[in-house]
N, C-alpha and C positions, 0 to 999 in steps of 0.2 A: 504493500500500500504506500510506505513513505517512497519509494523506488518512484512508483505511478505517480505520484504527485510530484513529488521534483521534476519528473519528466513532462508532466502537462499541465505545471505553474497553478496547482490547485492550493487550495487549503487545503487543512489538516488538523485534526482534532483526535485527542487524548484522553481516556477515561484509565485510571489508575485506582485500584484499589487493594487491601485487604482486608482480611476476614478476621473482623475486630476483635480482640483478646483469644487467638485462635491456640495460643499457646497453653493456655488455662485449659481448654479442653482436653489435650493432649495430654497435658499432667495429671488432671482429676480422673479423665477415663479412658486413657492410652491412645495409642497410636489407631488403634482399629476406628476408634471413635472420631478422632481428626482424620481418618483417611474417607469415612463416610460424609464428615461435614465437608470435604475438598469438593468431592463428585458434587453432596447437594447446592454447595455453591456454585461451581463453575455451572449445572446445569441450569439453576436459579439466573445463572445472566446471560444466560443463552436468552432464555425469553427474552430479555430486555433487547436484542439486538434486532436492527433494520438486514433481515438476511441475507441478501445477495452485495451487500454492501460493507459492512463492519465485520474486522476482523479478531477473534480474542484471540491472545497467547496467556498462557499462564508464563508468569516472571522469573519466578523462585519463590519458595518455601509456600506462603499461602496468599503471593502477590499476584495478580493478575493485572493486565493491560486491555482495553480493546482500543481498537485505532480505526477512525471513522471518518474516512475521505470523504472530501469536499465537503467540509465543516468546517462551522468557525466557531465562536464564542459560545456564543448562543444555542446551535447545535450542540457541544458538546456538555452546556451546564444540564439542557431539556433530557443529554443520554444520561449523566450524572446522575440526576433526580429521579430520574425512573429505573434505576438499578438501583438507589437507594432507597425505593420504594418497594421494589418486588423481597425486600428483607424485612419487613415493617413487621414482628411478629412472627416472623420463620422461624419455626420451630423442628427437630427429628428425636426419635425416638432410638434412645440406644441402652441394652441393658434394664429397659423397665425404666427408662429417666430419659425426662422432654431435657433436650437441651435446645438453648436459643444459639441461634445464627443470626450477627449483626456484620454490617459490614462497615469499615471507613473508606469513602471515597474522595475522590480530588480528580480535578478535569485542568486543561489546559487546552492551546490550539496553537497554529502559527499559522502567519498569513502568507499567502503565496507567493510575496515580494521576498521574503527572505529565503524561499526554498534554493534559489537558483545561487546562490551565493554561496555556501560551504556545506551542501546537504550534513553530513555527517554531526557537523557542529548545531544544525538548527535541531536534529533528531535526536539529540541529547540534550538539548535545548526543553524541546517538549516533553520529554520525558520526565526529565529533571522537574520542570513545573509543575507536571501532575502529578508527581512522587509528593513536591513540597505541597500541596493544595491540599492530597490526601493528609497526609500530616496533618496538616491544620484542623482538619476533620474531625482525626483521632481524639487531637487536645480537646475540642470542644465537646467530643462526648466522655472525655475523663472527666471534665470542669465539671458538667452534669451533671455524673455519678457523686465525685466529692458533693456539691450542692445537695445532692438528694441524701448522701449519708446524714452531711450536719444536718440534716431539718428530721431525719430519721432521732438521729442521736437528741436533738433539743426536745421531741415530741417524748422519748422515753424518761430523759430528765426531768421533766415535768411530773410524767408519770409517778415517778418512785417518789418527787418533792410531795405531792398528792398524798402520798398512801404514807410516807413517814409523817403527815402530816396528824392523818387521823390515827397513828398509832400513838402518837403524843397525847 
């Protein structure tokens, strides 16, 4: 795809992701258990793709790429959104135990002025952006979880202030 696009002065758009806290599953319920959530994602973003047009590679470990010719910004936030949509509540069963499949994403794109110029540098380029994009993803679903802990933890504080309260 980036080959095709340098060669017919297209755009080029970048969807990058992994499969959020993928490592934790692997440690709580083994390798067999991250090897099934691998399949149920990579097939979970097959749906999201334009068929005859977007390409996925898997990256390494539980990263994946798809790369979506003659796309810009906007195409690739709309491919973003809807891969981060078809996770919303994915759930598999392994062992007797639902576990959840989340994903962190990040998109980028280049425009077809820069293709002609040093393919190889803009194709690390893009990558590179939507590796850092995905990151940023990541952080703000960590920030989240921390946010949801403390309001967990002040709600239980309260709790036990309550109950020492009437033990008094």
């Amino acid at each position: 795809d980036f080959a095709q696009a340098t060669r017919n002065s297209k755009p080029l758009a970048c969807v990058y992701f992994d499969f959020y806290r993928f490592s934790d599953i692997n440690n709580t319920h083994g390798h067999e258990a991250g090897n099934k959530a691998l399949a149920l994602g990579f097939e979970t973003v097959k749906k999201g793709l334009r068929d005859e047009f977007d390409t996925l590679a898997r990256v390494g470990g539980d990263e994946g790429a798809i790369l979506l010719p003659e796309a810009g910004k906007l195409a690739a936030e709309i491919m973003r959104d809807r891969i981060r949509k078809l996770f919303n509540n994915l759930t598999f069963d392994f062992e007797g135990k639902t576990i959840p499949l989340r994903l962190s994403v990040g998109s980028s794109y280049i425009l077809k002025e820069y293709l002609g110029k040093d393919a190889e540098v803009a194709f690390e380029k893009l990558l590179r952006n939507a590796d850092k994009s995905m990151y940023r993803d990541k952080s703000r679903q960590r920030k989240a979880e921390r946010a949801e802990l403390r309001k967990d933890l002040r709600i239980a504080k309260e709790m036990m202030l309550e109950e020492l309260a009437k033990v008094e």
